[in-house]
mmCIF file of the C-alpha atoms, coordinates in Angstrom:
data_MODEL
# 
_entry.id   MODEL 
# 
loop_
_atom_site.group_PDB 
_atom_site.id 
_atom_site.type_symbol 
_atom_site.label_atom_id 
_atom_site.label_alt_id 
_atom_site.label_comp_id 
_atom_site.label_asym_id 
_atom_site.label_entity_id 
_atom_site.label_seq_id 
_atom_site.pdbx_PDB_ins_code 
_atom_site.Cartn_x 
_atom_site.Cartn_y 
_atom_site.Cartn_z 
_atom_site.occupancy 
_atom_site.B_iso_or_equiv 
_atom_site.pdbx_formal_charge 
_atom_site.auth_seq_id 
_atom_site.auth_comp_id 
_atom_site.auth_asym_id 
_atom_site.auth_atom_id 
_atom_site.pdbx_PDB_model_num 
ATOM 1   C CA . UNK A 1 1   ? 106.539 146.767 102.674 1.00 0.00 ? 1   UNK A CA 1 
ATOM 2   C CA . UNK A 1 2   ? 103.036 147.613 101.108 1.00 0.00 ? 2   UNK A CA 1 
ATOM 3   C CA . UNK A 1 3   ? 102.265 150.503 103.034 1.00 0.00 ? 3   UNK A CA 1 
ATOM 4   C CA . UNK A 1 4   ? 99.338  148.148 105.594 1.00 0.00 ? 4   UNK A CA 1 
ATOM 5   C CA . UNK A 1 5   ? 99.549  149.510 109.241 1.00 0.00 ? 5   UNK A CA 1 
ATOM 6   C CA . UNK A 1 6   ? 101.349 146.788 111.449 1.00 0.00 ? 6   UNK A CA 1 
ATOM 7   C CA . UNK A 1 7   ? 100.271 147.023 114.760 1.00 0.00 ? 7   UNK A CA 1 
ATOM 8   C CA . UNK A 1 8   ? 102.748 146.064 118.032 1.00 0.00 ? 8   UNK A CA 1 
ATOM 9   C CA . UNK A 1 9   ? 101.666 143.335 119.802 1.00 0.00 ? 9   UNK A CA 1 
ATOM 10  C CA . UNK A 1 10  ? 100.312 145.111 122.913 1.00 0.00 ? 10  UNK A CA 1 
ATOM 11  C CA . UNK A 1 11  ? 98.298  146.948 120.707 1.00 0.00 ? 11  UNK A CA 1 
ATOM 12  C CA . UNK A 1 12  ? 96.057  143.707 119.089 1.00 0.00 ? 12  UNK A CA 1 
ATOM 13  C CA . UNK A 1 13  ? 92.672  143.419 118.069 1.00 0.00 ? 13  UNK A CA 1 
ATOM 14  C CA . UNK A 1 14  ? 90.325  141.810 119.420 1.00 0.00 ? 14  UNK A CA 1 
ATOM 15  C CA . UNK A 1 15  ? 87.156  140.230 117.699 1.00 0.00 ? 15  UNK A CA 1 
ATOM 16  C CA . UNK A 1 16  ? 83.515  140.259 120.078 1.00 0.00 ? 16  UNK A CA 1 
ATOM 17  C CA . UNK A 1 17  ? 81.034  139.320 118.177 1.00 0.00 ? 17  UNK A CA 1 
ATOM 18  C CA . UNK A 1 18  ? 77.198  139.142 120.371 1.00 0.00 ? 18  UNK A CA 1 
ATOM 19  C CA . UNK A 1 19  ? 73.997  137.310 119.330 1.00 0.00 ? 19  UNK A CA 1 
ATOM 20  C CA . UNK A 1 20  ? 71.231  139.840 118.005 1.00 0.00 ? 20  UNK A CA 1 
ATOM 21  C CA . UNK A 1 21  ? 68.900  139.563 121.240 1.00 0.00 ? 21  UNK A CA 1 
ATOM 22  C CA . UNK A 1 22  ? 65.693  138.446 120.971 1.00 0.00 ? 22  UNK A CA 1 
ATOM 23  C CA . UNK A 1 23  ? 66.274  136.569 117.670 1.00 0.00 ? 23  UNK A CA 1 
ATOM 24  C CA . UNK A 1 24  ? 68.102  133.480 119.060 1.00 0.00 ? 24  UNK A CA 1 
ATOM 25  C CA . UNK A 1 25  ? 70.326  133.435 115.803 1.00 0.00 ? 25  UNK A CA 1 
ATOM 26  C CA . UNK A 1 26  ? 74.244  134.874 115.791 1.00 0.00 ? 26  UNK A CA 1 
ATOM 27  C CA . UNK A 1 27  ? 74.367  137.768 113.017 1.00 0.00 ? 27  UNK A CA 1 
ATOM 28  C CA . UNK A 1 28  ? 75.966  135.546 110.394 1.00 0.00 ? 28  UNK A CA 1 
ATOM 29  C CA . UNK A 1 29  ? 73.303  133.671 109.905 1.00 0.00 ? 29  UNK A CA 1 
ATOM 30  C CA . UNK A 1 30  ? 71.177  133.954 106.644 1.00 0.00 ? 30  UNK A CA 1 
ATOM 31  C CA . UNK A 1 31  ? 67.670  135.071 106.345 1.00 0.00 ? 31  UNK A CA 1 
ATOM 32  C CA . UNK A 1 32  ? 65.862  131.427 105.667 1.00 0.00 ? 32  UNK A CA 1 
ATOM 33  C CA . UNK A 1 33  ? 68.720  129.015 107.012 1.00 0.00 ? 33  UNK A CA 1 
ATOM 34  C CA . UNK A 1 34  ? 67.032  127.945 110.626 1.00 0.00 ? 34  UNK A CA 1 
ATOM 35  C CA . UNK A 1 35  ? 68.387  124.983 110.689 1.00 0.00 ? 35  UNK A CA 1 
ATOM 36  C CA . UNK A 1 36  ? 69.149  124.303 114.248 1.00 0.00 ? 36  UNK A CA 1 
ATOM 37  C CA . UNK A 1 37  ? 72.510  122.685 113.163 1.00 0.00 ? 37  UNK A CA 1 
ATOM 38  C CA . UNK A 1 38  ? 72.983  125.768 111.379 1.00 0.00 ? 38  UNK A CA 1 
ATOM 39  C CA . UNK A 1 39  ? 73.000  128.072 114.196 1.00 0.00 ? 39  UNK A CA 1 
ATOM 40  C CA . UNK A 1 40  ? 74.426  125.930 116.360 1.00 0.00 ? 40  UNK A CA 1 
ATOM 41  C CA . UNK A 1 41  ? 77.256  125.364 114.015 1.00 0.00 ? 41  UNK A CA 1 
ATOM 42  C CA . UNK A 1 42  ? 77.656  129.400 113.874 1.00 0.00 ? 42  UNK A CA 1 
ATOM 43  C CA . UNK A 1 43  ? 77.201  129.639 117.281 1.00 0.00 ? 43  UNK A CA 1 
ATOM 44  C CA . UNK A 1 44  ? 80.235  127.446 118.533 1.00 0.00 ? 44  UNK A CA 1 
ATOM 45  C CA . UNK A 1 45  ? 82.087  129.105 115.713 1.00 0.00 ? 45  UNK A CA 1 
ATOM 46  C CA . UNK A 1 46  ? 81.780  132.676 116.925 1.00 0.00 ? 46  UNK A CA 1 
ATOM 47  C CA . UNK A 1 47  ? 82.216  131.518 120.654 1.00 0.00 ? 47  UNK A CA 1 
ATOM 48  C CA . UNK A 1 48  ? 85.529  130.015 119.847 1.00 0.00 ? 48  UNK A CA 1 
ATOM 49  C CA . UNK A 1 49  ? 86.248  133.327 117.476 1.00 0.00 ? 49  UNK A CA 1 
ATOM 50  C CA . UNK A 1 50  ? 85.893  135.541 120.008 1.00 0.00 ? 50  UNK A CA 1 
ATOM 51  C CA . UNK A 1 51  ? 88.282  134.419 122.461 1.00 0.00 ? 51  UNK A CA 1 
ATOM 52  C CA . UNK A 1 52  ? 91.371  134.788 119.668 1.00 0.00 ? 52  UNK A CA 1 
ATOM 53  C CA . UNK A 1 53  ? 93.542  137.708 119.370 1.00 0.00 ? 53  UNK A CA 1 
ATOM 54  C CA . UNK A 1 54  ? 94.336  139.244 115.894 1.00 0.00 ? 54  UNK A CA 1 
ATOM 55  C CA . UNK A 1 55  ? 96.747  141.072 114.726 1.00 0.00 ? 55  UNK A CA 1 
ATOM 56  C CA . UNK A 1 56  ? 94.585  142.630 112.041 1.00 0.00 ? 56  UNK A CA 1 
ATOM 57  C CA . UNK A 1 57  ? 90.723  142.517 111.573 1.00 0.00 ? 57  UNK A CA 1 
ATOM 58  C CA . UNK A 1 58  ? 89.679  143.164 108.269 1.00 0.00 ? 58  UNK A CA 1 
ATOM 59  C CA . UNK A 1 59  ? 85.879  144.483 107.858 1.00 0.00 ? 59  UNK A CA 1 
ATOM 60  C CA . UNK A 1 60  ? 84.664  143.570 104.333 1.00 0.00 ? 60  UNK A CA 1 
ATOM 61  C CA . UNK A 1 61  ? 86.621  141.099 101.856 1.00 0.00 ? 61  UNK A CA 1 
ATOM 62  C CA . UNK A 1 62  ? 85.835  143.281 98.479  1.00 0.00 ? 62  UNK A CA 1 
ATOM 63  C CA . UNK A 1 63  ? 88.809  144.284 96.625  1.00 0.00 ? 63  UNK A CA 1 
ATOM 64  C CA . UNK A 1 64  ? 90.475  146.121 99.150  1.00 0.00 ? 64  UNK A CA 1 
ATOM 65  C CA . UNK A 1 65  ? 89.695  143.940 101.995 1.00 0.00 ? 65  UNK A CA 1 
ATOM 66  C CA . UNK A 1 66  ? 91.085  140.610 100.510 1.00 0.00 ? 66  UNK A CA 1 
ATOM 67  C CA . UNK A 1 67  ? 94.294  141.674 99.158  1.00 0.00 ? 67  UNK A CA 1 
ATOM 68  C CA . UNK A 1 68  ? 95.092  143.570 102.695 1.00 0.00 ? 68  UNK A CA 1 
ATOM 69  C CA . UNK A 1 69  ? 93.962  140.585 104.816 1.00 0.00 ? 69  UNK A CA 1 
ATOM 70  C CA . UNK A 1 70  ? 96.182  138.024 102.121 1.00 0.00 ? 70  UNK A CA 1 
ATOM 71  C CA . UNK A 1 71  ? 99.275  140.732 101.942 1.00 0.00 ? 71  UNK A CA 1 
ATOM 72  C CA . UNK A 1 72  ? 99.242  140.569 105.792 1.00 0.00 ? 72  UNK A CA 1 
ATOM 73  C CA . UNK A 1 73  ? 98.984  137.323 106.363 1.00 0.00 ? 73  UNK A CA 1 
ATOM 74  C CA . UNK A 1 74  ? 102.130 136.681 104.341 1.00 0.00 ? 74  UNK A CA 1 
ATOM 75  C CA . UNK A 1 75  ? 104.169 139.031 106.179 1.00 0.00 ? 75  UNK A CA 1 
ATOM 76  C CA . UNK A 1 76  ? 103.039 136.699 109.633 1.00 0.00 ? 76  UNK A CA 1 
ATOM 77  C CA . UNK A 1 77  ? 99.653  138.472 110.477 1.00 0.00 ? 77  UNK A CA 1 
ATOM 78  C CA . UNK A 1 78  ? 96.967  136.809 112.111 1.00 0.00 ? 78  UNK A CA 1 
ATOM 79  C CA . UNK A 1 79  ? 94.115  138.035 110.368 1.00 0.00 ? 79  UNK A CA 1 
ATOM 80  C CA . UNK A 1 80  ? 90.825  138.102 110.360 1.00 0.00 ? 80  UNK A CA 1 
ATOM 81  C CA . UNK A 1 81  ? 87.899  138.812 107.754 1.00 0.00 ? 81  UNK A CA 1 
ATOM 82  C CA . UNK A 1 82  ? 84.642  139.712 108.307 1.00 0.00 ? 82  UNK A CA 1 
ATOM 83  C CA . UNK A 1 83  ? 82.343  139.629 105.172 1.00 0.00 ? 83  UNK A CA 1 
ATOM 84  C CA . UNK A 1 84  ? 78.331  139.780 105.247 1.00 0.00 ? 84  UNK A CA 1 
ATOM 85  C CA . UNK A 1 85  ? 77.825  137.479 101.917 1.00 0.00 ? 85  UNK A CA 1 
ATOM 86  C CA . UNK A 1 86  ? 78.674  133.874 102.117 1.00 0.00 ? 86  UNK A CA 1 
ATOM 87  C CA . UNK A 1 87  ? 81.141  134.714 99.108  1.00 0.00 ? 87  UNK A CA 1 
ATOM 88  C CA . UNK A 1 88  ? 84.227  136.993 99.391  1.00 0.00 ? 88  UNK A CA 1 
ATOM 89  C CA . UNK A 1 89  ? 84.867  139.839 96.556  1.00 0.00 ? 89  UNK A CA 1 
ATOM 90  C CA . UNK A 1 90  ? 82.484  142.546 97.777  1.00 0.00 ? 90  UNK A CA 1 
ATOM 91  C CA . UNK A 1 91  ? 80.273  143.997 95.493  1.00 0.00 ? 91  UNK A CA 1 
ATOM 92  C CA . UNK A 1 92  ? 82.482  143.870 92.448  1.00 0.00 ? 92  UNK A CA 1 
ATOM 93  C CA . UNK A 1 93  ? 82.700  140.450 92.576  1.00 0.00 ? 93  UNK A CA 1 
ATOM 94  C CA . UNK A 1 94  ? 79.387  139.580 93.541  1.00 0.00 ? 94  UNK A CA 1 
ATOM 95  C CA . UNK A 1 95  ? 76.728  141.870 91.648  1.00 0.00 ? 95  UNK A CA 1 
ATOM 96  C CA . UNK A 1 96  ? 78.754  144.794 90.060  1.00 0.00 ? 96  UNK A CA 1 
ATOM 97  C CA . UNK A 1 97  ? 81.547  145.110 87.982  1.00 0.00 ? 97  UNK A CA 1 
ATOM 98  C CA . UNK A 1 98  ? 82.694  141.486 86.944  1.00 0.00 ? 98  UNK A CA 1 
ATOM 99  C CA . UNK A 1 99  ? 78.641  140.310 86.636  1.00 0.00 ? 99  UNK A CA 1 
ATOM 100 C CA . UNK A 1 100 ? 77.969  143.521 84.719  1.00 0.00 ? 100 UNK A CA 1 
ATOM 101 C CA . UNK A 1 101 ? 80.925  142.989 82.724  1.00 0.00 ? 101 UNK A CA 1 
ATOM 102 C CA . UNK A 1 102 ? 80.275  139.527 81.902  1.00 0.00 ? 102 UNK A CA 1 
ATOM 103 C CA . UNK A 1 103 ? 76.407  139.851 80.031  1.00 0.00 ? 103 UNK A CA 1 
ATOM 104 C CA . UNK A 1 104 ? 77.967  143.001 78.200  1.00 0.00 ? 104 UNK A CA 1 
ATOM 105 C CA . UNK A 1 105 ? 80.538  140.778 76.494  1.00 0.00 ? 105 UNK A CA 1 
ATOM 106 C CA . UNK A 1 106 ? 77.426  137.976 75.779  1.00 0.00 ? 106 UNK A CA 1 
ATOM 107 C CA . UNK A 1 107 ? 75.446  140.713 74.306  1.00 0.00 ? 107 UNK A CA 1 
ATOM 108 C CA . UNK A 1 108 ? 79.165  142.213 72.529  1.00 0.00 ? 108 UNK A CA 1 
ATOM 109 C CA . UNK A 1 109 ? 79.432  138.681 70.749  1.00 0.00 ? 109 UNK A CA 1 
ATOM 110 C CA . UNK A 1 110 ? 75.480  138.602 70.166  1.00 0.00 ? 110 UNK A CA 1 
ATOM 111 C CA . UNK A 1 111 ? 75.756  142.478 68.448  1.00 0.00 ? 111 UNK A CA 1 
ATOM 112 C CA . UNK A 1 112 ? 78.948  141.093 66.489  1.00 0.00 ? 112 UNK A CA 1 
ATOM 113 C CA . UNK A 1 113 ? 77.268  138.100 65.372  1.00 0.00 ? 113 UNK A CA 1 
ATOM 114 C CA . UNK A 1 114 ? 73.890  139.915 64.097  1.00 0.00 ? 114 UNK A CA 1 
ATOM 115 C CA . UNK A 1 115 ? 76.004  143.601 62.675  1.00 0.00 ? 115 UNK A CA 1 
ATOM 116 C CA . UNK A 1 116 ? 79.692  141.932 61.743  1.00 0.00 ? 116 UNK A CA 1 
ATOM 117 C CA . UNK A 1 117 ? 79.934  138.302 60.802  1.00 0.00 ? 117 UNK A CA 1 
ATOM 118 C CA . UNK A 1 118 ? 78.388  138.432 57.521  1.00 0.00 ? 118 UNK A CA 1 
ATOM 119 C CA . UNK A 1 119 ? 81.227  141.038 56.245  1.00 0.00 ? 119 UNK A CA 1 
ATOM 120 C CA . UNK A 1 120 ? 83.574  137.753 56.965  1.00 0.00 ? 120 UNK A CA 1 
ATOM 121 C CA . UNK A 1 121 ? 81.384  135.231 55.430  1.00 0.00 ? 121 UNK A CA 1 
ATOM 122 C CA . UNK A 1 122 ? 80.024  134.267 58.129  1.00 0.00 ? 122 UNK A CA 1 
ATOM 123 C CA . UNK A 1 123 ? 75.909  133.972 57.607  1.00 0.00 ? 123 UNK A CA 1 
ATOM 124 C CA . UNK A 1 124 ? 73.839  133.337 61.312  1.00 0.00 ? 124 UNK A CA 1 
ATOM 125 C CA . UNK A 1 125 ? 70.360  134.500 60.301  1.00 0.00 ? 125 UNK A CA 1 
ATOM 126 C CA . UNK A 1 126 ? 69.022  135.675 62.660  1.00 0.00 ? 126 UNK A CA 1 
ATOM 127 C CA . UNK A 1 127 ? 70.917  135.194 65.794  1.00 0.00 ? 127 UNK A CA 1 
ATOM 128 C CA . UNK A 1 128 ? 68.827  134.790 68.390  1.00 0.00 ? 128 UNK A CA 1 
ATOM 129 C CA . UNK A 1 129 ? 69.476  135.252 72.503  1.00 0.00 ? 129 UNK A CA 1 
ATOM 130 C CA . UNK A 1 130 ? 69.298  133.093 75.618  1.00 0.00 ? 130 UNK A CA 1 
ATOM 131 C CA . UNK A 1 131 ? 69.123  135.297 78.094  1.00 0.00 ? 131 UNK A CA 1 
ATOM 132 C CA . UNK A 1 132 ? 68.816  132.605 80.580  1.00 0.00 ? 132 UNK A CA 1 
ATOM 133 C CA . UNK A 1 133 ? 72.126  130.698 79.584  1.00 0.00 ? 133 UNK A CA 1 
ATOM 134 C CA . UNK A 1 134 ? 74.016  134.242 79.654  1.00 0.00 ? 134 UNK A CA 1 
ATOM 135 C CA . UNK A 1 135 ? 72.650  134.924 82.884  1.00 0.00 ? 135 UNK A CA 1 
ATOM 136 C CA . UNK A 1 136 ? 74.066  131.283 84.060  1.00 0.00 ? 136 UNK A CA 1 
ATOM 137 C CA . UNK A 1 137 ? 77.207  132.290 82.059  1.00 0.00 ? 137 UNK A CA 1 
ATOM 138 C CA . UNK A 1 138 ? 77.720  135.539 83.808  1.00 0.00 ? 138 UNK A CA 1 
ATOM 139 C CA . UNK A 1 139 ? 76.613  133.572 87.642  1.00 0.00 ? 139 UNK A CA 1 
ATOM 140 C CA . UNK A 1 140 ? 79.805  131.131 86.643  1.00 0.00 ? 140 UNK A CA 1 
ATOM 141 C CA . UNK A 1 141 ? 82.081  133.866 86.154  1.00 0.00 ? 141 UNK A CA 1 
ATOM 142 C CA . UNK A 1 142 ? 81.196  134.926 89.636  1.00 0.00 ? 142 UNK A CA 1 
ATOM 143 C CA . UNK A 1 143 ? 81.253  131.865 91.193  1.00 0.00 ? 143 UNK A CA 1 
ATOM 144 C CA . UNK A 1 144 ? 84.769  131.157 89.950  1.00 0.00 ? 144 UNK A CA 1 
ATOM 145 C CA . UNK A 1 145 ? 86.234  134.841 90.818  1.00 0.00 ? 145 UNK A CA 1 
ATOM 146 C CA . UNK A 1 146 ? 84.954  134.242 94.390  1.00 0.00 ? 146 UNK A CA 1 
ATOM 147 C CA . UNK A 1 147 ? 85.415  130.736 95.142  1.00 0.00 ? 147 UNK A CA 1 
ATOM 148 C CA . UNK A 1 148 ? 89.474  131.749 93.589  1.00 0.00 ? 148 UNK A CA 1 
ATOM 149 C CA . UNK A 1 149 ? 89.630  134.689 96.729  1.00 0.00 ? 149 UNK A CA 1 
ATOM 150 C CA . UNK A 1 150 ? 88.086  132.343 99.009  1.00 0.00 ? 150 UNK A CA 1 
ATOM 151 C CA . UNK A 1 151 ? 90.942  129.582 98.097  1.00 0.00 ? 151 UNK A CA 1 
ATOM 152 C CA . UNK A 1 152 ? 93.487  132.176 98.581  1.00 0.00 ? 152 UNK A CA 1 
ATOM 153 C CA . UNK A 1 153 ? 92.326  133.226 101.848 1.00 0.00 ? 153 UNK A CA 1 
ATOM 154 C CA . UNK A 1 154 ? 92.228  129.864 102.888 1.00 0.00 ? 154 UNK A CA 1 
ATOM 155 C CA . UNK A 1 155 ? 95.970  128.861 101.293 1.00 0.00 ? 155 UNK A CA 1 
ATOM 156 C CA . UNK A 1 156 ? 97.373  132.335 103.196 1.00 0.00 ? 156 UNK A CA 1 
ATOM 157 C CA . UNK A 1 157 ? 95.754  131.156 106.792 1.00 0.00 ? 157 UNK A CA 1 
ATOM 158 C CA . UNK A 1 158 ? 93.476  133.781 106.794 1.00 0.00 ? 158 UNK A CA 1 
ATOM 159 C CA . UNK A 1 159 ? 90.602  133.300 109.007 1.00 0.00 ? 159 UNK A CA 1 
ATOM 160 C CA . UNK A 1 160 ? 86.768  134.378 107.493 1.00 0.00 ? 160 UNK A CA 1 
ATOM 161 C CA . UNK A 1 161 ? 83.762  134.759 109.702 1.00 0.00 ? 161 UNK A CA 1 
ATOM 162 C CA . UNK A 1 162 ? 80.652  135.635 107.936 1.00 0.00 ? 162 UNK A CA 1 
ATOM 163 C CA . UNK A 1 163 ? 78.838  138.741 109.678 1.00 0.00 ? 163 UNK A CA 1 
ATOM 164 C CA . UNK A 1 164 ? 79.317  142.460 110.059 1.00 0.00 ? 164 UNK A CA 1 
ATOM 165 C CA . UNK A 1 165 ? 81.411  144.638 111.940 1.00 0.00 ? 165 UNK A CA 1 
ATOM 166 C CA . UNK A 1 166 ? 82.056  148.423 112.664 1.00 0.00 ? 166 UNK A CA 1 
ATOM 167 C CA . UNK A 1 167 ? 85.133  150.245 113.678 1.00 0.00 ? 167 UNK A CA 1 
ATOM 168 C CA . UNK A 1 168 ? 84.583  151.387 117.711 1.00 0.00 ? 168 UNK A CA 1 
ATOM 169 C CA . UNK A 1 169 ? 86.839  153.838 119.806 1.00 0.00 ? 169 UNK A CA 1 
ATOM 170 C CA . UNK A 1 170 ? 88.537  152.125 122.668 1.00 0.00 ? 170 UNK A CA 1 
ATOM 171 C CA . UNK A 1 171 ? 85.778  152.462 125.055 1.00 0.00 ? 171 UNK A CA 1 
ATOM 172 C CA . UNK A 1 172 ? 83.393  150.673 122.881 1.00 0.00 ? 172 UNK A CA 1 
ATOM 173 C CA . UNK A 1 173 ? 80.791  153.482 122.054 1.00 0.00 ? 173 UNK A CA 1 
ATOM 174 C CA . UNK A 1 174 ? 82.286  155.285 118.774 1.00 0.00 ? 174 UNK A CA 1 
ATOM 175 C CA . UNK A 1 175 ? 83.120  158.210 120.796 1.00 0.00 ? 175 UNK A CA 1 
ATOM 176 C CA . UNK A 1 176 ? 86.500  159.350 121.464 1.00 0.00 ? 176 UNK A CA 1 
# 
């Protein structure tokens, strides 16, 4: 087993997601996307959501979240995850450590090229930087971390809603 809390079956979760009053749009939807297909697209999608039973929820599909929603579904959870971005990975994935990681090695090579390739033989004078085509380097890297969780979510049946939730106490109200 890996340790992941497997809950009997009278003791399920259930997913209720509500529209934010007032604002006519369900809380997945993004800042600028009004399309009225859109939101009505979201809409049917949450209605039909919250009718299902899961056997686990998972709030947040960062490092932690994806591998405990994939590990579960494998030992016959039905799981859901509930992420806020429109790409899994969390903020590692996203705008911390891989992004960070990958304009450090672009400016690693650029250092090497300017301080260490002319010891080898190797004359670049002077190297010079695009900052713009490591910044679309370092957006690839992303985009190919995320869209390779979102392919295993998908391959391992688990379910992804785009949104937030919050951990409640039975009666609904955080309070025990």
């Amino acid at each position: 087993m890996c340790g992941l809390p497997i809950m009997p079956p009278n003791r399920r979760s259930r997913a209720s997601i509500e529209r934010n009053p007032g604002s006519g749009r369900v809380p997945d939807a993004r800042p600028g996307s009004n399309s009225k297909a859109v939101t009505n697209s979201l809409l049917r999608k949450v209605m039909n959501m919250s009718d299902e039973i899961f056997d686990l929820i998972v709030v947040g599909a960062g490092p932690g979240g994806y591998v405990a929603a994939i590990r579960s579904s494998q030992l016959g959870q039905k799981v859901l995850v509930v992420e806020q971005r429109p790409t899994m990975g969390g903020v590692c994935l996203n705008e911390g450590c891989i992004p960070s990681k990958a304009l450090l090695d672009s400016s690693e090579h650029f250092a090497l090229a300017r301080d260490k390739f002319a010891g080898h033989g190797i004359e670049i004078n002077p190297p010079t930087m695009n900052v713009g085509k490591m910044v679309a380097r370092k957006d690839d890297v992303a985009k190919k971390l995320t869209g390779g969780i979102a392919f295993l979510l998908k391959k391992n049946k688990v379910q992804v809603m785009q949104g937030s939730g919050r951990l409640t106490a039975p009666k609904g109200d955080g309070m025990q």
